[in-house]
Every structure is written in structure tokens, then in C-alpha cells.
TIZATOR-519164 format. One record per residue (C-alpha): residue in one letter; chain; z, y, x. Coordinates in nm, 2 decimals. Example, Ala and Ser with C-alpha at 12.3 -4.5 7.8 and 13.67 -1.06 7.14 Angstrom:
BEGIN
NODE / A / A / 0.78 / -0.45 / 1.23
NODE / S / A / 0.71 / -0.11 / 1.37
//
This chain:
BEGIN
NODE / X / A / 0.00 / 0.00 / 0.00
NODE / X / A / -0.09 / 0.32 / 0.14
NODE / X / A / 0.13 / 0.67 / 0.12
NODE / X / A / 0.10 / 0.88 / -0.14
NODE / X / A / 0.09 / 1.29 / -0.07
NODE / X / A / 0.41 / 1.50 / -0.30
NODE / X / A / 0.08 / 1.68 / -0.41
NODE / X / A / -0.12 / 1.51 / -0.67
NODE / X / A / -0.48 / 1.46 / -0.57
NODE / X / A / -0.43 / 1.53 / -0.20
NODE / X / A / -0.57 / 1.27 / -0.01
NODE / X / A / -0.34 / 1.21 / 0.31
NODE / X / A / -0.57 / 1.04 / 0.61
NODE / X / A / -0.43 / 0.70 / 0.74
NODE / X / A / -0.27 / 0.74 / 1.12
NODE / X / A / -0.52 / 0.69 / 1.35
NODE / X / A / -0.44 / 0.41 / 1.62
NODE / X / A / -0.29 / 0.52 / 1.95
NODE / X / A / -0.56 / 0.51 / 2.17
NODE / X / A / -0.54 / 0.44 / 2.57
NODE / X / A / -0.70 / 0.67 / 2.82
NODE / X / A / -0.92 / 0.53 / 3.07
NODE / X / A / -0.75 / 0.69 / 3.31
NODE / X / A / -0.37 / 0.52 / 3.16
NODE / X / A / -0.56 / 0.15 / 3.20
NODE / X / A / -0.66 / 0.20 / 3.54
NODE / X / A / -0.33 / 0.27 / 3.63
NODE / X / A / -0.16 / 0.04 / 3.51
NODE / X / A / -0.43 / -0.19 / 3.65
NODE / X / A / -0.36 / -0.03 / 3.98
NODE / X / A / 0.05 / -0.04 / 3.94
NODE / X / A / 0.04 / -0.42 / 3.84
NODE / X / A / -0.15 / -0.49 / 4.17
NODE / X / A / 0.07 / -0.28 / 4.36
NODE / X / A / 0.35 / -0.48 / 4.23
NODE / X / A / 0.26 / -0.83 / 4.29
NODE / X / A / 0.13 / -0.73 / 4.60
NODE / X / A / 0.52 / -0.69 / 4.69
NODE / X / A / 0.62 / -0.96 / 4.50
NODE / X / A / 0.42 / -1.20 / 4.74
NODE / X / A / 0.53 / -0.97 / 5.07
NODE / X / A / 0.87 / -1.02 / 4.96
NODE / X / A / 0.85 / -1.36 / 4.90
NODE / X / A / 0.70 / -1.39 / 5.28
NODE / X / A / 0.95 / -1.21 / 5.41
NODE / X / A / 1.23 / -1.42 / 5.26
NODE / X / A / 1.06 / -1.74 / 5.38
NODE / X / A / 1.08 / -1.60 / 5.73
NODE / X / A / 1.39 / -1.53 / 5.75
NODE / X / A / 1.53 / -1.86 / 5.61
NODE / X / A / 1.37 / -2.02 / 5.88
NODE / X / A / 1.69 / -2.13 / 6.14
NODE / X / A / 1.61 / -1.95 / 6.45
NODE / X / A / 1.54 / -2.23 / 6.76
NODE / X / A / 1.84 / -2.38 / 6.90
NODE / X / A / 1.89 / -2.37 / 7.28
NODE / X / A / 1.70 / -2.65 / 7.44
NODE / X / A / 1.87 / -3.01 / 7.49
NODE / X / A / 1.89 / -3.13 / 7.82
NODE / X / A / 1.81 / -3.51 / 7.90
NODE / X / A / 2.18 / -3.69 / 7.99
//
């Protein structure tokens, strides 16, 4: 059911859908990139460092 004006025989124009720039899409494009781009340097990062640095080195008895 659609709204009805407080004037009678006023026609009130449905809300038009919220439309995107170009320029808003692009951006977001670019942001989600940026963001897994450090998702996956962070995940390196935390992979090398778990790593257990080199003991000393054994000697034969």
C-alpha cells in the first residue's frame, strides 16, 4: 500500500532508491583490497614469527 498525501488529490512520488556513485564503488572496491591485502601480510608475518629460532648447534659426543 502506498502513502497517502494530508491533501486530497495530491499525488506524493514513491522514494527513489538510494543510488551508489561510481566513485563510492570504486572505493570500496579499492578499500576491500587494501584490507585483505593486510589480512594476508599479517597472516605472514605471524607465521614467521612462530617459527622457533635455530637452536645452537649439537656437537658429536
Amino acid at each position: 500500500m502506498t502513502r497517502q498525501s494530508s491533501k486530497p488529490g495530491v499525488n506524493v512520488p514513491p522514494r527513489a532508491a538510494h543510488s551508489v556513485p561510481a566513485s563510492d564503488v570504486q572505493t570500496g572496491t579499492d578499500l576491500l583490497a587494501l584490507r585483505a591485502q593486510l589480512a594476508r601480510a599479517e597472516k605472514a608475518a605471524r607465521r614467521a614469527q612462530a617459527a622457533p629460532p635455530p637452536g645452537p648447534p649439537r656437537r658429536p659426543p
